[in-house]
N, C-alpha and C positions, 0 to 999 in steps of 0.2 A: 341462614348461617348464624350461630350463635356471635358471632363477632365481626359483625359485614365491614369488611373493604372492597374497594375495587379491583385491587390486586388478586386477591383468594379468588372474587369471581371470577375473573377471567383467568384464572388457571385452570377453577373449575372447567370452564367449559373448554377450552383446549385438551385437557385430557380427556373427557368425554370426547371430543372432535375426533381426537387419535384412535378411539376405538371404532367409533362409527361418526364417519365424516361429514360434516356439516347440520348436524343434528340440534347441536347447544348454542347460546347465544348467552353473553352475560347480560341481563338488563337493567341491573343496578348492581349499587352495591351489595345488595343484598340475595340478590334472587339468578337463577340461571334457568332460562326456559331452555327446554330440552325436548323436542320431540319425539311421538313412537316411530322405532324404522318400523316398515310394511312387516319385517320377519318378525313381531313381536305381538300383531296385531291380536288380541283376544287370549294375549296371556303377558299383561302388563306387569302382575306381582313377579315375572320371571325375568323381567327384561329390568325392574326397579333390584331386582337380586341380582342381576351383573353391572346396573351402574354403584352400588355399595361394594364392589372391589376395585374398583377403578382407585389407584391410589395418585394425591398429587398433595406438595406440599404448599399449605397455607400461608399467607402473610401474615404471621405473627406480632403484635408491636413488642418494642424491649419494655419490660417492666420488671420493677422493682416492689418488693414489699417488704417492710419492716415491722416486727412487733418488738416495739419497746419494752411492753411487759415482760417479753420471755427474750426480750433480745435475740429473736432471729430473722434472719436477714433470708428469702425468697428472690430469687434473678433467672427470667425466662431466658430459655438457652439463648435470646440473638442478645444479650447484654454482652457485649463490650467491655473490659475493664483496662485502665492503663494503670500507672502506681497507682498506689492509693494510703491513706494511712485510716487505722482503723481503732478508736479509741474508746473505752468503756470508764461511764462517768457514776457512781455509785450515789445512790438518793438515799 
């Protein structure tokens, strides 16, 4: 996973579960062991082409990015905002 948590992993493999049952297991943060079912035996490239539509969504952190230079401000969709005041300082 390019951004391992333990959360995303274990989603992962619940959604893989829900297709084919007991197959996934999360073993870290990072990594999901996932077994071949017997029906895929000797055509693996076709069985790794139906776990790439399994959709499930990721635990994302909130994160923030600002460029000073150009003064723009970036906010990953779980950012949270309550008021705020927002002021522009001229150098």
């Amino acid at each position: 996973m390019h951004n391992p948590d333990f959360t995303s992993a274990a989603r992962l493999a619940t959604a893989i579960n829900r297709e084919y049952p007991t197959i996934a297991i999360a073993q870290d943060a990072a990594s999901v062991l996932v077994e071949l079912p017997s029906d895929f035996y000797g055509q693996e490239v076709a069985f790794l082409t139906v776990l790439g539509t399994i959709e499930m969504t990721p635990d994302t952190p909130a994160r923030v990015v600002i460029n000073e230079r150009t003064g723009t401000i970036v906010a990953t969709n779980t950012v949270r905002l309550s008021q705020v005041a927002i002021s522009l300082m001229e150098r």
